[in-house]
Phi, psi and omega in degrees: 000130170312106187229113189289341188285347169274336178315158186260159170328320170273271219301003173259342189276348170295312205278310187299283154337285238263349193074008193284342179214137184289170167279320176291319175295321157324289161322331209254326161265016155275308191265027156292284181329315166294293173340320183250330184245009193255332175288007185273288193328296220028070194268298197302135173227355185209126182235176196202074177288281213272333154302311160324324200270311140000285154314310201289319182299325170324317197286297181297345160302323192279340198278347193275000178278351193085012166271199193189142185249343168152189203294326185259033177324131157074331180299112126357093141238177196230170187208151193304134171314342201258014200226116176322110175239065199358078170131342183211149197309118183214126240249323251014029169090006190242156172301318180313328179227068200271011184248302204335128193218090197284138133321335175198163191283116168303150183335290188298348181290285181285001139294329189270013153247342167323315191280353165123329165348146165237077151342096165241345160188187180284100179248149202292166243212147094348164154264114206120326229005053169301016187205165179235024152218154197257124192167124188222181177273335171285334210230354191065197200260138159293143178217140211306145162265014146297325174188114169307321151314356178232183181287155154280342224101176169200173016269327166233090186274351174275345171287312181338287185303312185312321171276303182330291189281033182062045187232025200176140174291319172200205204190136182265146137218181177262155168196115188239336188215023146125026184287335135290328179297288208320287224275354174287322205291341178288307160303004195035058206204163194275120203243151139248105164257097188270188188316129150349090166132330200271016157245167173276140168258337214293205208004081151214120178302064174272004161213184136286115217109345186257198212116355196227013167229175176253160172261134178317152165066344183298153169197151155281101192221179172274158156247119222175170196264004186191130193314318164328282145002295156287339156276329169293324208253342189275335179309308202277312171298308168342120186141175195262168177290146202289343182286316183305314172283004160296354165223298173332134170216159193251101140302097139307164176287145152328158155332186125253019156212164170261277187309142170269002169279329207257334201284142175245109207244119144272148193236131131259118198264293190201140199202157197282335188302313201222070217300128196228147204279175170309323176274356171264321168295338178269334179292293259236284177321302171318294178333287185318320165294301174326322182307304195302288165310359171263358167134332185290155168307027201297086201247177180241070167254114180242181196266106139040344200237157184253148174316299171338279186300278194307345145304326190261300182323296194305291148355297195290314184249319194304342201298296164326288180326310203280323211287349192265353175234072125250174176297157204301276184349277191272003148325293197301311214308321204250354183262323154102168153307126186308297198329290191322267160356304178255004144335319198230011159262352153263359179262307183327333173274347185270344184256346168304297160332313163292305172292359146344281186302296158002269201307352185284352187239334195233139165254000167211167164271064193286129151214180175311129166306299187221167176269143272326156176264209191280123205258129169348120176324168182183121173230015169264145179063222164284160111016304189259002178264317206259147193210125190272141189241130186237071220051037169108345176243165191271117200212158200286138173287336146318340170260032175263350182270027175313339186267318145308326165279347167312316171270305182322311210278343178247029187031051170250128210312153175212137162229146170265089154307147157257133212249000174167190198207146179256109161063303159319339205077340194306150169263159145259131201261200143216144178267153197236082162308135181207153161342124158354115176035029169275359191336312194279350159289304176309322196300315212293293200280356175274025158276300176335251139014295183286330182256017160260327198258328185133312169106219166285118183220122174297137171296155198333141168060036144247000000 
C-alpha cells in the first residue's frame, strides 16, 4: 500500500504539482502518524500545527492557481531543536532555554522556507547537542526505531527517527562531531554532511545566546529517504551568509564523473586505532563490493594518515569549538590557551593537504560512521564517562567518535547511506567521503551506492 509519508521528496513534489495529494492532507498524515508513533520514538518534541495548517491551505491555493513557492513547494517539515526557528519553540535540548521563542529563522531554516517548506514542528535534541545519544532533561530520551531499547545516535537523533518513520518529509540537522551521520547512519535513513562554509550555520543554538557567530567545524546539512533527496535540498541550503553574499557566490563543481565506471574509490574499513565490529565491517565490504561489480575502481587505498593522529587533531580543535556550552569556569579549563589552537590548525592544514594529494588520484573515500551499531541507552555521567563493547571489548565511548572526526576536522563533505543491517536487525550506514567542496560526487555515489544496496527501507510499525 502506498504511504505517501515515507516517500521522498520528488515523489511527494510530483503527487502535489499533479494534484493528486494536498499540502494539507500531507500534513494532515504526518501529524497522524505523530499522534500514533511518537509517543513510543519521542523524536517530535514541539509541534506549530495550526500555523502549518494554515500554510499548507496557502500552498495549495497557489497550487490550484498553477503556482508555485519554489523545489519544497507545500512540503511539510519539522527542524533540529538545536536549530532557530521563528516563531516556535527551539531549545537546544537545554533548560535554560526551555521558553525559548526566536524571532527569526536561522538562514537555512528560512531558505528551506523560501523554496516553498511548511516548519510545523521540532525534533529532539542532547542538551546542546553535546551527545552521540538524543536526551535531555526537557523533553527525555529519543528511541532507535528499530529497537527501542537502543540510542538514535545524537545530536540528531529525533530528526533522524522522525525521517526513518515518516513524521516528517526531511529534515535540517547540525554535525560538528558527526550529529548528522551517527543517527542517519543508526536510523537507516540518508545524511549529508557538507564541505565546511557552504551552508550558513548561524542560528544554531549551543549556548545562551548564541547563534550569531559560526563555529569550527560545525556544519549544517540535510536528512531525508533518498541520496536524491539530499542533493535537492544542498541546492536549496548551499550559499554564502547574507552579509557576505553581497559580493560571494558559491559553485560547487559537477561529479567529476557521471558513469560509476569512471569513479575511482578507496576503502578504509577498519583500523587497530578505532577497532570496528565484524559484523559492519562485513556490511560496509559487501557495499563495496557492489561498487566494484557495477564497474567502479575499487581498491583498498586510503589516505596517507594515521586514525590516531587525525583523532587527537580532531579532539584538540572540536574541544575548543564545544567549550562555549559549559559554564565560563570550565571553558576557560578545557579549551586551552589560542597559540595552542592555532598550533594546531596548522598541522589540520598539513593533514588537508595530504588528502589533497589523496584525491588527485582517488575521487571518493568509503569508511565507517561508527565502529559499531546502534547501542543501548545509557545516560550516566557524561560522553567521557561511558564506555561501549566492540567485538566483545570494552573501549571509551568517546573514542568511537575517530571515524568522524576524521572527516570532520579536514572539513570534508561526507554522505551516509545505509548499506545493510546486522544479524540483529540494526541497519549500517557508510560513510561516502569526496573531496573539499567536491559535495556532488559523494551525493552521486552514494545514489549509486543506494540502488545497488537497497537504500532506505522503513522501520518495523512504520
Amino acid at each position: 500500500m502506498y504511504e505517501p509519508a515515507l516517500s521522498t521528496i520528488a515523489e511527494l513534489s510530483t503527487a502535489i504539482e499533479k494534484r493528486r495529494l494536498s499540502s494539507r492532507e500531507l500534513l494532515e498524515n504526518y501529524l497522524q502518524r505523530i499522534d500514533k508513533l511518537n509517543p513510543v520514538l519521542n523524536a517530535v518534541v514541539t509541534l506549530d500545527a495550526e500555523r502549518a495548517q494554515e500554510a499548507a491551505g496557502a500552498a495549495d491555493e497557489a497550487t490550484a492557481r498553477g503556482e508555485s513557492s519554489g523545489t519544497l513547494h507545500g512540503l511539510p517539515i519539522t527542524t533540529k531543536d538545536a536549530i532557530e526557528t521563528a516563531g516556535i519553540r527551539s531549545t537546544g535540548g537545554a533548560t535554560e532555554l526551555a521558553g525559548h521563542v526566536p524571532s527569526q529563522d536561522a538562514p537555512a531554516v528560512a531558505r528551506l522556507r523560501s523554496a516553498g517548506a511548511i516548519v510545523f514542528g521540532k525534533t529532539n535534541v542532547p542538551r546542546w547537542s553535546g551527545d552521540i545519544q538524543t536526551h535531555n532533561d526537557i523533553f527525555g530520551t529519543t528511541n532507535n526505531p528499530w529497537d527501542h531499547s537502543r540510542t538514535t545516535g545524537g545530536s540528531s537523533g529525533g530528526a533522524a527517527a522522525a525521517v526513518a518513520t515518516g513524521l516528517t518529509t526531511f529534515e535540517l540537522g547540525t554535525d560538528i562531531g558527526g550529529s548528522v551521520r551517527i543517527p542517519s547512519n543508526y536510523c537507516g535513513v540518508c545524511g549529508h554532511k557538507p564541505s565546511f562554509g557552504v551552508v550558513p550555520q548561524r542560528g544554531y543554538l549551543d549556548r545562551v545566546g548564541g547563534g550569531i557567530t559560526d563555529a569550527d567545524i560545525n556544519v549544517f546539512g540535510p536528512i531525508a529517504r533518498s541520496p536524491e533527496d539530499l542533493a535537492l535540498l544542498l541546492e536549496v541550503l548551499a550559499g554564502p551568509v547574507g552579509e557576505d553574499a553581497k559580493a560571494w557566490r558559491l559553485e560547487l563543481p559537477s561529479p567529476r564523473h557521471e558513469r560509476l565506471s569512471e569513479f575511482r574509490i578507496g576503502t578504509w574499513l577498519d583500523d587497530p586505532a578505532c577497532e570496528v565490529d565484524t559484523e559492519v565491517v562485513d556490511a560496509l565490504s559487501h557495499a563495496a563490493g557492489a561498487l566494484q561489480s557495477a564497474g567502479a575502481k575499487v581498491t583498498a587505498d586510503r589516505p596517507p594518515i594515521e586514525l590516531a593522529d587525525a583523532s587527537a587533531l580532531f579532539a584538540s580543535l572540536i574541544t575548543p569549538a564545544i567549550s562555549v556550552s559549559t559554564d565560563k569556569e570550565t571553558g576557560d579549563a578545557i579549551s586551552g590557551p589560542h597559540r595552542t589552537w592555532l598550533d594546531q590548525d596548522q598541522v589540520r592544514a598539513r593533514m588537508r593537504a595530504v588528502w589533497s594529494d589523496w584525491f588527485r588520484d582517488h575521487d571518493i573515500l568509503l569508511c565507517p560512521v561508527m565502529p559499531m551499531a546502534a547501542f543501548p541507552h545509557d545516560h550516566h555521567g557524561t560522553i567521557m564517562d561511558r564506555s561501549v563493547t566492540v567485538n566483545g571489548k570494552q573501549r571509551p565511548q568517546i573514542d568511537t567518535l575517530a571515524w568522524t572526526g576524521l572527516v570532520g576536522v579536514a572539513y570534508l563533505p561526507s554522505t551516509v547511506v545505509p548499506v545493510g543491517f546486522t544479524s540483529g536487525g540494526l541497519p549500517v550506514g557508510v560513510q561516502v567521503v569526496g573531496p573539499y567542496l567536491e559535495d556532488r560526487s559523494s551525493l552521486l555515489v552514494a545514489a549509486k551506492l543506494a540502488e545497488l544496496t537497497g537504500g532506505y527501507r522503513p522501520p518495523p510499525g512504520a
